[in-house]
TORKOL-4160 file (C-alpha; in steps of 0.2 Angstrom, whole numbers, padded with zeros to 4 digits, m for minus):
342
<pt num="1" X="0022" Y="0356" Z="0126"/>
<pt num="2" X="0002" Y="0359" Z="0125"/>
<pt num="3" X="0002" Y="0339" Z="0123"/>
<pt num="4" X="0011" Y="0336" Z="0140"/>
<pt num="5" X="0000" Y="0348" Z="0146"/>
<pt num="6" X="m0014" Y="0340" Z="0141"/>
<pt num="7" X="m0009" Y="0321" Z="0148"/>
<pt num="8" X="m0006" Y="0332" Z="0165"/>
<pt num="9" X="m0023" Y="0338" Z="0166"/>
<pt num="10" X="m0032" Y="0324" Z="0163"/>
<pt num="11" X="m0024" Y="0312" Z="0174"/>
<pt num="12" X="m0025" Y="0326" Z="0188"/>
<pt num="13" X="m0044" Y="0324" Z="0184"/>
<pt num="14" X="m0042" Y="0305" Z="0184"/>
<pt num="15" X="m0034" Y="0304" Z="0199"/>
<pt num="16" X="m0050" Y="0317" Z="0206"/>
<pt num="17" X="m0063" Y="0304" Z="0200"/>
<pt num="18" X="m0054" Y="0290" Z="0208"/>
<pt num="19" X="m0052" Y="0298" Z="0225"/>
<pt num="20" X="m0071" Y="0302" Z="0223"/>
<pt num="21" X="m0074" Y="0285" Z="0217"/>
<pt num="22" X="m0065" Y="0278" Z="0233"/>
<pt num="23" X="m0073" Y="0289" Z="0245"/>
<pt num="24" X="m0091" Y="0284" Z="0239"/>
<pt num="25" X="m0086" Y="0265" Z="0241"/>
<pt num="26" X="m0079" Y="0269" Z="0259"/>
<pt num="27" X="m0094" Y="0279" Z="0264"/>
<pt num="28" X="m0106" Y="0265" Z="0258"/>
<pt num="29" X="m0097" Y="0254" Z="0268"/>
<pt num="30" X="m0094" Y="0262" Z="0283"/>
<pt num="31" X="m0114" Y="0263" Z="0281"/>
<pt num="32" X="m0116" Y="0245" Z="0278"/>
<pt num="33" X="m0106" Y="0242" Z="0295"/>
<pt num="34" X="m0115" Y="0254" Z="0305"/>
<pt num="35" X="m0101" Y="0267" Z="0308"/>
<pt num="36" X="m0107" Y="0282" Z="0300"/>
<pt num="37" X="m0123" Y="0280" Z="0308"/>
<pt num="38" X="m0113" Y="0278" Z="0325"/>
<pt num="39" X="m0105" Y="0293" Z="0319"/>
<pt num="40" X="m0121" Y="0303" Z="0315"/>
<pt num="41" X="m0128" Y="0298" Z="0330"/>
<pt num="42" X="m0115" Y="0302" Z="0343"/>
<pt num="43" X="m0114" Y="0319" Z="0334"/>
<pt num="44" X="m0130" Y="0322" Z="0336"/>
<pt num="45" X="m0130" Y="0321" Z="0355"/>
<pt num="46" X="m0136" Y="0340" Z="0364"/>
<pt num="47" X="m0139" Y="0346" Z="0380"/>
<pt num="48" X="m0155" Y="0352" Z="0384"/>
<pt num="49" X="m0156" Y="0353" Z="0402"/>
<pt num="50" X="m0143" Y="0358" Z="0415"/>
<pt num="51" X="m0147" Y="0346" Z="0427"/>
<pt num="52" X="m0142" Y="0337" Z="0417"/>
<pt num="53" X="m0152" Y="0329" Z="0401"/>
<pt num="54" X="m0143" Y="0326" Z="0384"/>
<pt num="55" X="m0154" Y="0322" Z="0368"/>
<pt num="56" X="m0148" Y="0311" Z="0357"/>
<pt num="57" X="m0155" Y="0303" Z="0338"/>
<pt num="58" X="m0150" Y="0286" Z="0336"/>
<pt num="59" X="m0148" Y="0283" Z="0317"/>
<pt num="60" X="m0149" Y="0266" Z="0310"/>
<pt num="61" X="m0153" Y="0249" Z="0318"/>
<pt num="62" X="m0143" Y="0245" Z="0334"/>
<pt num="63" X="m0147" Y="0226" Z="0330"/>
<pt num="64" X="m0161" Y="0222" Z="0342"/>
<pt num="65" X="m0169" Y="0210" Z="0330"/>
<pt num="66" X="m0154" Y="0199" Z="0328"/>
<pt num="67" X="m0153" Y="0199" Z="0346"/>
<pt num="68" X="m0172" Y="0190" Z="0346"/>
<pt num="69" X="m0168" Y="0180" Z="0332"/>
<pt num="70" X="m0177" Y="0189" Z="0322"/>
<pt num="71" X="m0192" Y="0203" Z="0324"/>
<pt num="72" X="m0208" Y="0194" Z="0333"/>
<pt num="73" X="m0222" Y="0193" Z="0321"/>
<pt num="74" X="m0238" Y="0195" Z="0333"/>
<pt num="75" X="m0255" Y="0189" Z="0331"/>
<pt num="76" X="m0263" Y="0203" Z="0324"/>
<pt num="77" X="m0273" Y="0213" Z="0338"/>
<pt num="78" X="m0271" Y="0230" Z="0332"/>
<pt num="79" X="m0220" Y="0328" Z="0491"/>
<pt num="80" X="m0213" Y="0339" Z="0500"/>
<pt num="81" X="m0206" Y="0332" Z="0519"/>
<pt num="82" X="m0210" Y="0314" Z="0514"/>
<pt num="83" X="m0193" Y="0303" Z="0518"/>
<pt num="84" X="m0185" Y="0300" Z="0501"/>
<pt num="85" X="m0187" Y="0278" Z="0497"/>
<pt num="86" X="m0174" Y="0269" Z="0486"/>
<pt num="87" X="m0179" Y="0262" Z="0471"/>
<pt num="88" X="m0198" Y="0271" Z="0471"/>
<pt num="89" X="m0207" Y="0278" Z="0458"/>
<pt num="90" X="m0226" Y="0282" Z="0452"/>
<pt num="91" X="m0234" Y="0282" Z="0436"/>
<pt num="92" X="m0254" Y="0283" Z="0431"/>
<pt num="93" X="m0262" Y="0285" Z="0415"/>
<pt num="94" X="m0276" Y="0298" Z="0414"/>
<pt num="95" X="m0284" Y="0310" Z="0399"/>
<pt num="96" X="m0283" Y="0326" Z="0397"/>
<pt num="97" X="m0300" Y="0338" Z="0392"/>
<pt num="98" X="m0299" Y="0333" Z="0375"/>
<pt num="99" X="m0300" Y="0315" Z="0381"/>
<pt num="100" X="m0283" Y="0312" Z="0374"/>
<pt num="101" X="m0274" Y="0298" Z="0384"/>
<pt num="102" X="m0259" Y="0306" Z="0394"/>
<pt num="103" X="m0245" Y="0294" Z="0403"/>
<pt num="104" X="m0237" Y="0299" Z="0415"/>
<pt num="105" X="m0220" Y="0294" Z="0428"/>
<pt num="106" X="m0209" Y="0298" Z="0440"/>
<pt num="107" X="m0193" Y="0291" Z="0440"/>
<pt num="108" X="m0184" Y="0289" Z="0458"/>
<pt num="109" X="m0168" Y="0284" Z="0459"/>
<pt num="110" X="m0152" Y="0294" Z="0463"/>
<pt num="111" X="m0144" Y="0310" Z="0457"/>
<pt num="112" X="m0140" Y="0305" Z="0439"/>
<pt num="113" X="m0139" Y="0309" Z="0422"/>
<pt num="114" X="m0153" Y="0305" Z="0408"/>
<pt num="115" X="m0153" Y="0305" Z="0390"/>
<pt num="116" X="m0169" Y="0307" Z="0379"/>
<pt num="117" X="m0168" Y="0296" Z="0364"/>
<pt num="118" X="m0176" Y="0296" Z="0349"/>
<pt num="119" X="m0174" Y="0280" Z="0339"/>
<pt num="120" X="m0181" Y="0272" Z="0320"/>
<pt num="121" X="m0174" Y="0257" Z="0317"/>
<pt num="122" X="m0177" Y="0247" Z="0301"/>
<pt num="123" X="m0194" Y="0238" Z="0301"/>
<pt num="124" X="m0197" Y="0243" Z="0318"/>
<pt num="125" X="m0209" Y="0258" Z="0327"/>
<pt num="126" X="m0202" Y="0276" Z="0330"/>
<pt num="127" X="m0198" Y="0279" Z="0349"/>
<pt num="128" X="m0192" Y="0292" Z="0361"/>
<pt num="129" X="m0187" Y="0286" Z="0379"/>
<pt num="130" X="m0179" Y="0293" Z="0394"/>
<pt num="131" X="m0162" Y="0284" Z="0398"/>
<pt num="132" X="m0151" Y="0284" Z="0413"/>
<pt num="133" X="m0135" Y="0284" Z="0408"/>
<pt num="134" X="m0124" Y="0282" Z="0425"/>
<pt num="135" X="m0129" Y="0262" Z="0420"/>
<pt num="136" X="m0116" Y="0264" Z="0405"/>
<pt num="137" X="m0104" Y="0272" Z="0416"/>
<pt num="138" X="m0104" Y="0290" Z="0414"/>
<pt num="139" X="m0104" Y="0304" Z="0430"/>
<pt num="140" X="m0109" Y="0321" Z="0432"/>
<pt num="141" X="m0097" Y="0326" Z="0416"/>
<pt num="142" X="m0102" Y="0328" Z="0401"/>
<pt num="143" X="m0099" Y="0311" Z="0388"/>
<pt num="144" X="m0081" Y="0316" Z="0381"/>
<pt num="145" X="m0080" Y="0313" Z="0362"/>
<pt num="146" X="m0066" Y="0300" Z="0368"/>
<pt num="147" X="m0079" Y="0289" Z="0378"/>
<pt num="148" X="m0095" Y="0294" Z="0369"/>
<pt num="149" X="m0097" Y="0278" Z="0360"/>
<pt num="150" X="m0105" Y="0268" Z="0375"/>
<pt num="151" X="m0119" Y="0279" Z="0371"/>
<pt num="152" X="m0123" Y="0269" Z="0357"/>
<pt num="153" X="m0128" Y="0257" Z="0369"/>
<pt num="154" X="m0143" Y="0268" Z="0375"/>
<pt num="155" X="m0154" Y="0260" Z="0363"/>
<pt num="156" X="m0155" Y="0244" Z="0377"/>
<pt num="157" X="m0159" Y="0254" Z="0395"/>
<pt num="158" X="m0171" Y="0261" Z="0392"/>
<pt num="159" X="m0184" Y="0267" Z="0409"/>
<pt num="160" X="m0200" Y="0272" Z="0401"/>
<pt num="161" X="m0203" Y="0279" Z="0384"/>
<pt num="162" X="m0218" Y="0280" Z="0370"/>
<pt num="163" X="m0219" Y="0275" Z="0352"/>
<pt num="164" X="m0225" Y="0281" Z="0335"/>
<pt num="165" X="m0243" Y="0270" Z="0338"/>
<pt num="166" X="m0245" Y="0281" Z="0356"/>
<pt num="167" X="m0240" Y="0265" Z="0367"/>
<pt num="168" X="m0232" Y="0268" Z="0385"/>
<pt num="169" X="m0220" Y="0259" Z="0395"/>
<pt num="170" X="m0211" Y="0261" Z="0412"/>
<pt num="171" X="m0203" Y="0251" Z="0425"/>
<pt num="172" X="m0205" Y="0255" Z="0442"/>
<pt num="173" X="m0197" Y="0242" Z="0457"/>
<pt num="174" X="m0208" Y="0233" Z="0469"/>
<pt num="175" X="m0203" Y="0222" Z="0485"/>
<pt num="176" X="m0204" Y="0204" Z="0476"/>
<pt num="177" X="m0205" Y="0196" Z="0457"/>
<pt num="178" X="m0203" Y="0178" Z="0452"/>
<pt num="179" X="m0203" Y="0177" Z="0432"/>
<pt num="180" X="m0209" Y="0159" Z="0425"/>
<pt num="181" X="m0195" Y="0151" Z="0418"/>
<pt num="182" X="m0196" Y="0141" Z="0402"/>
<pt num="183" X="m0181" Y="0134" Z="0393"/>
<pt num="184" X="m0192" Y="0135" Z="0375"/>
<pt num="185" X="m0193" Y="0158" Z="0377"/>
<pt num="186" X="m0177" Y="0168" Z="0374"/>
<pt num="187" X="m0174" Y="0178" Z="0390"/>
<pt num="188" X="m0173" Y="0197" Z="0393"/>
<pt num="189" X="m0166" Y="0207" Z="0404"/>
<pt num="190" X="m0179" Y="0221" Z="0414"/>
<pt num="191" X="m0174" Y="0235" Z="0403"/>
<pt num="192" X="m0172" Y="0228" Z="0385"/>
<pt num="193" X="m0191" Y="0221" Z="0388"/>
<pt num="194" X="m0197" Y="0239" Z="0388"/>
<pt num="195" X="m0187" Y="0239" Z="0371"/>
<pt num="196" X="m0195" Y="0226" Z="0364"/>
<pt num="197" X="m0211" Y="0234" Z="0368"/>
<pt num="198" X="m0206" Y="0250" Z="0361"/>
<pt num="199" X="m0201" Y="0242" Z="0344"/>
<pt num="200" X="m0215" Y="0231" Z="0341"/>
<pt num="201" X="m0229" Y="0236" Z="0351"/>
<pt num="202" X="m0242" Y="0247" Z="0344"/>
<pt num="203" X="m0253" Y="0243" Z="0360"/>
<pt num="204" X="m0258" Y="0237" Z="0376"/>
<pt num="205" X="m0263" Y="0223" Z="0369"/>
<pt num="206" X="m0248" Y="0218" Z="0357"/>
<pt num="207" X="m0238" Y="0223" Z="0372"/>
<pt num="208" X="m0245" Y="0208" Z="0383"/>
<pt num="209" X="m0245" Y="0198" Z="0368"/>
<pt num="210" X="m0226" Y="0199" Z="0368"/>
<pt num="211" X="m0223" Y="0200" Z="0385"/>
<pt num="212" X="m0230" Y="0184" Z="0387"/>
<pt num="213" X="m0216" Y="0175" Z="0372"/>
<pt num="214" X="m0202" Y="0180" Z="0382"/>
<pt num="215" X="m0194" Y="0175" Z="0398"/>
<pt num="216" X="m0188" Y="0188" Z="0413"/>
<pt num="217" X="m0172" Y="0191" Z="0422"/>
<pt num="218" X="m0170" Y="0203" Z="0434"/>
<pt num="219" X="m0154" Y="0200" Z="0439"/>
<pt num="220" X="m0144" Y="0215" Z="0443"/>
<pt num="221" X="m0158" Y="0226" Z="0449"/>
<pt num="222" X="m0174" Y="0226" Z="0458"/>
<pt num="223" X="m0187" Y="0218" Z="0455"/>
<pt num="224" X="m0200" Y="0226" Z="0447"/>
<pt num="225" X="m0219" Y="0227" Z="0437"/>
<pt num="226" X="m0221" Y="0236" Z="0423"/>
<pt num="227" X="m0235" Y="0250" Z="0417"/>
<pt num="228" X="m0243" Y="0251" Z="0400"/>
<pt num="229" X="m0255" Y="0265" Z="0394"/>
<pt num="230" X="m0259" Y="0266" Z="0373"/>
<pt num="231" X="m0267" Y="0278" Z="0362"/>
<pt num="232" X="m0286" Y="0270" Z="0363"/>
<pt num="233" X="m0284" Y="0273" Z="0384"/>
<pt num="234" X="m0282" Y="0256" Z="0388"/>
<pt num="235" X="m0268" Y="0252" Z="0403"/>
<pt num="236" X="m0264" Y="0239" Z="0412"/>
<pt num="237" X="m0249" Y="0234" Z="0425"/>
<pt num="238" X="m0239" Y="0218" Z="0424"/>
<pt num="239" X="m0231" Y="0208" Z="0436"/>
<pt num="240" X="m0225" Y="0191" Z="0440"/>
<pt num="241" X="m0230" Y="0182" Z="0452"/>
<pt num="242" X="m0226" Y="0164" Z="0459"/>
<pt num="243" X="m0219" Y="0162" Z="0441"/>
<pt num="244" X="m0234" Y="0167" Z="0435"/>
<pt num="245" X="m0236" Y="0184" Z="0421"/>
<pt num="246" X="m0254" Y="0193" Z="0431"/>
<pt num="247" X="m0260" Y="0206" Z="0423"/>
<pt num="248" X="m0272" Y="0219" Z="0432"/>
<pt num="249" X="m0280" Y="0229" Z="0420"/>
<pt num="250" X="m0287" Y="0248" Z="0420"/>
<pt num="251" X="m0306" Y="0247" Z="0423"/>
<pt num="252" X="m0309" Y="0265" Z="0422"/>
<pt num="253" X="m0304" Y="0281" Z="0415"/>
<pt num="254" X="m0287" Y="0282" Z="0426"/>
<pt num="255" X="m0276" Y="0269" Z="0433"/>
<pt num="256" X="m0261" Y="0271" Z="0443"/>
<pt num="257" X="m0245" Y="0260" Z="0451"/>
<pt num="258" X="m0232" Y="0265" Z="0464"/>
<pt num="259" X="m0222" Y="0249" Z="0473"/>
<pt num="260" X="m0230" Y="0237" Z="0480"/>
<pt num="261" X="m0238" Y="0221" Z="0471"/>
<pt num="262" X="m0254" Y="0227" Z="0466"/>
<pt num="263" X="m0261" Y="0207" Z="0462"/>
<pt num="264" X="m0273" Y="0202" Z="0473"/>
<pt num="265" X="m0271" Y="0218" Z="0484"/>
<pt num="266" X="m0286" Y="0231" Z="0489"/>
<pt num="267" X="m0281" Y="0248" Z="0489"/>
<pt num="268" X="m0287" Y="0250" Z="0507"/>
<pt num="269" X="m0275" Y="0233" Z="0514"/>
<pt num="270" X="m0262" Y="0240" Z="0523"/>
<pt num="271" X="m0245" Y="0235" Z="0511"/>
<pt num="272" X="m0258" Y="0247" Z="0499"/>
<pt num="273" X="m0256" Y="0261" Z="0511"/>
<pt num="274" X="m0240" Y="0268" Z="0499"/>
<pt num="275" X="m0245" Y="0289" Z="0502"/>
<pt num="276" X="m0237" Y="0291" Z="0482"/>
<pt num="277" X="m0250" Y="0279" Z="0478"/>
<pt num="278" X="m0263" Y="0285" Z="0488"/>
<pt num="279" X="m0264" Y="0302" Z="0484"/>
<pt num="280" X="m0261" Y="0298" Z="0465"/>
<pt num="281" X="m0277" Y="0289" Z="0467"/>
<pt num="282" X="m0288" Y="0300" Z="0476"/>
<pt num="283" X="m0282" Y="0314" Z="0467"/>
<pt num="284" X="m0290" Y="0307" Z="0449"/>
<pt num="285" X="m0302" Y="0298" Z="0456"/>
<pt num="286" X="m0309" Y="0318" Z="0461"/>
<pt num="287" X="m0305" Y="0322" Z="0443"/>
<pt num="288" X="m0313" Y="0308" Z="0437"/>
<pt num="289" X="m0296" Y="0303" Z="0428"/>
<pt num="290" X="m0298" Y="0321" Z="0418"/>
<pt num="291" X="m0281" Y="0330" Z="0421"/>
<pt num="292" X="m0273" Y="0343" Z="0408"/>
<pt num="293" X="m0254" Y="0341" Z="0406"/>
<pt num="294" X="m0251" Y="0355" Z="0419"/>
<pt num="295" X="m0262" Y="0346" Z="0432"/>
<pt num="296" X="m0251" Y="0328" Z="0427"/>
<pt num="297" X="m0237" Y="0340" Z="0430"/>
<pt num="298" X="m0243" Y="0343" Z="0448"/>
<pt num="299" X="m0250" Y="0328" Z="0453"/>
<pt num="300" X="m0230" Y="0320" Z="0448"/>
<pt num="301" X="m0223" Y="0337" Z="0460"/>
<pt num="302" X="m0235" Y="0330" Z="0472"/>
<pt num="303" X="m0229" Y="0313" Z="0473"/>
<pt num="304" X="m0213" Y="0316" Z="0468"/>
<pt num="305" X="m0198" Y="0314" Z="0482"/>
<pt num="306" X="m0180" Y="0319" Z="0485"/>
<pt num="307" X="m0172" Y="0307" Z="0472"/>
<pt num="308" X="m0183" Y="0310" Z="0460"/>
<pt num="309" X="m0172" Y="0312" Z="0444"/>
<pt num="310" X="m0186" Y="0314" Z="0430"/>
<pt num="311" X="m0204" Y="0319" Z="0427"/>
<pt num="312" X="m0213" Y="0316" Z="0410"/>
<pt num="313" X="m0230" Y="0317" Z="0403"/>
<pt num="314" X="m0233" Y="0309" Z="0387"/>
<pt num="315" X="m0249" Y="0313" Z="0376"/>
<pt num="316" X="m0251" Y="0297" Z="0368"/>
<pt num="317" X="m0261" Y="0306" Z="0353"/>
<pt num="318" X="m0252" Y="0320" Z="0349"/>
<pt num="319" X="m0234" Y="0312" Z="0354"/>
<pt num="320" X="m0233" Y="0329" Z="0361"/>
<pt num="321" X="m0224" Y="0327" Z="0381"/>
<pt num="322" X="m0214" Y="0336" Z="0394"/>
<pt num="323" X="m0198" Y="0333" Z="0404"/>
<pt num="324" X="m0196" Y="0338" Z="0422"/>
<pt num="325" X="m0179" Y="0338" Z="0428"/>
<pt num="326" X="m0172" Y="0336" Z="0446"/>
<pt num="327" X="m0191" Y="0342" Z="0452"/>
<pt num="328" X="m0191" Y="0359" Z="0445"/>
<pt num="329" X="m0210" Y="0360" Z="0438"/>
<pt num="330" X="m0209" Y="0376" Z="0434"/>
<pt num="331" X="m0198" Y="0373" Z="0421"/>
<pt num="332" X="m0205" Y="0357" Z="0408"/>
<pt num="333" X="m0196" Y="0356" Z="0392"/>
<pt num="334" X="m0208" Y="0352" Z="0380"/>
<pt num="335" X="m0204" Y="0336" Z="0365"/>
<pt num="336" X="m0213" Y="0329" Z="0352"/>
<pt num="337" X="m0213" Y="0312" Z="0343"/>
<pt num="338" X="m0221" Y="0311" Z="0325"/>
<pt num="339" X="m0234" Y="0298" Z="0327"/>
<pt num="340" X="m0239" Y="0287" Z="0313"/>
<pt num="341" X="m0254" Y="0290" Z="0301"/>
<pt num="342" X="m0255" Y="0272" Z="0301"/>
């Protein structure tokens, strides 16, 4: 009897260790495959704002490297009463009193949802980005655990963002864009450009370096120029004009871009007379480029309008920045990105 019992025991316990066995295997591949990162990462998704914006960590890659054919190797340079405009937003680099470089935007579009999502892919740079989620389909409910999974495709929309290195990006619409066209570059759509960067990119620099391998399509928006700001307070704004990548570099202490082409524009020519532009500059020109984050905070109120959906300041030393949402400045949520010692 105690050798029956015996043989029972131990093939309970055998039948233990090869259920534990089985589920290591299983959660190594689901690993392998990407699902338990999926998993982690949809799990992870919290609101933090009820206007509303979620926060979400992406774990794992979400492929973007296979989707260039590999990662790019570079070269090695290390307002209250205004009438509400579609499609318009401002942006402007600056420094705060410790003469740490601040970005800063104002996204305009339409009442919408955003995400803020942090990603660190695999042999890529850290990020965090603002995301408007009404382009994967979602309305004013919250993501369902049943259709949460299109979030996974956050990773590729993003609207402006900073990385580990401290460099900035956002999009903002302008009248006209031609992109060059070469048959030789991969092609990019608007937004997983701003990916790229974010990935890459440690600055300004790097930034153009890699904008400059890649064809554009804007097709299925607007068209649109793009704002960099980095760490060392360099910035510059690209656009493409006459199938040509111009560049127009910050010259000073500050810098700023609304929606019109700034290339070969004055700011006193009339298409320059934007008032969001206008009063961005005069207001840091006065400043001499010097604003602390509550005085970015303002200057956004100031030029903000009645679509604007979201605010942000990014300190691009600290990786410190705020998040306004739906124009309520007296409530910032504060962030933080862990910057690289690198």
């Amino acid at each position: 009897m105690r050798r029956r019992e015996d043989v029972r025991a131990i093939r309970a316990l055998m039948r233990l260790l090869l259920i534990g066995i089985a589920l290591i295997i299983v959660a190594r591949l689901l690993r392998v495959y990407g699902v338990l990162d999926g998993a982690l990462s949809l799990a992870s998704l919290k609101t933090v704002d009820d206007y509303p914006l979620y926060k979400m960590r992406f774990y794992g890659s979400y492929g973007l490297s296979a989707r260039l054919g590999g990662a790019p190797r570079l070269s090695g340079s290390q307002a209250s009463g205004k009438k509400a405009e579609p499609w318009a937003c401002t942006a402007f680099s600056a420094r705060n009193g410790q003469s740490q470089p601040l970005f800063a935007r104002n996204f305009d579009w339409s009442t919408d949802q955003a995400l803020l999502l942090y990603t660190d892919p695999p042999g890529a740079y850290a990020s965090v980005s603002l995301v408007d989620i009404s382009f994967l389909g979602y309305g004013v409910q919250k993501p369902s655990w049943l259709n949460r999974v299109w979030l996974l495709q956050a990773p590729f929309i993003p609207f402006d963002g900073m990385n580990e290195h401290g460099l900035a990006v956002g999009v903002l619409a302008v009248p006209t864009a031609e992109p060059a066209r070469d048959s030789t570059k991969l092609t990019l759509n608007t937004l997983l450009m701003i990916r790229v960067l974010l990935d890459y990119a440690r600055n300004v620099e790097e930034a153009l370096e890699l904008m400059g391998r890649y064809n554009l399509t804007m097709m299925g928006g607007p068209p649109v120029h793009y704002m960099l700001a980095d760490a060392a307070g360099d910035s510059a704004v690209v656009e493409y004009v006459r199938q040509e990548m111009r560049v127009i570099r910050g010259d000073g202490p500050y810098q700023v871009a609304t929606n019109f082409v700034l290339s070969g524009t004055l700011p006193t020519d009339p298409q320059a007379a934007c008032w969001r532009y206008r009063l961005a500059n005069e207001a840091l020109r006065a400043s001499g480029g010097v604003l602390s984050k509550r005085d970015a905070l303002d200057l956004l109120g100031d030029t903000s309008q009645r679509n604007t959906i979201w605010s942000a300041v990014y300190n691009l030393t600290t990786g410190e920045f705020l998040v306004v949402m739906g124009r309520r400045y007296d409530r910032p949520r504060p962030f933080k990105l862990t910057m690289s010692a690198r």
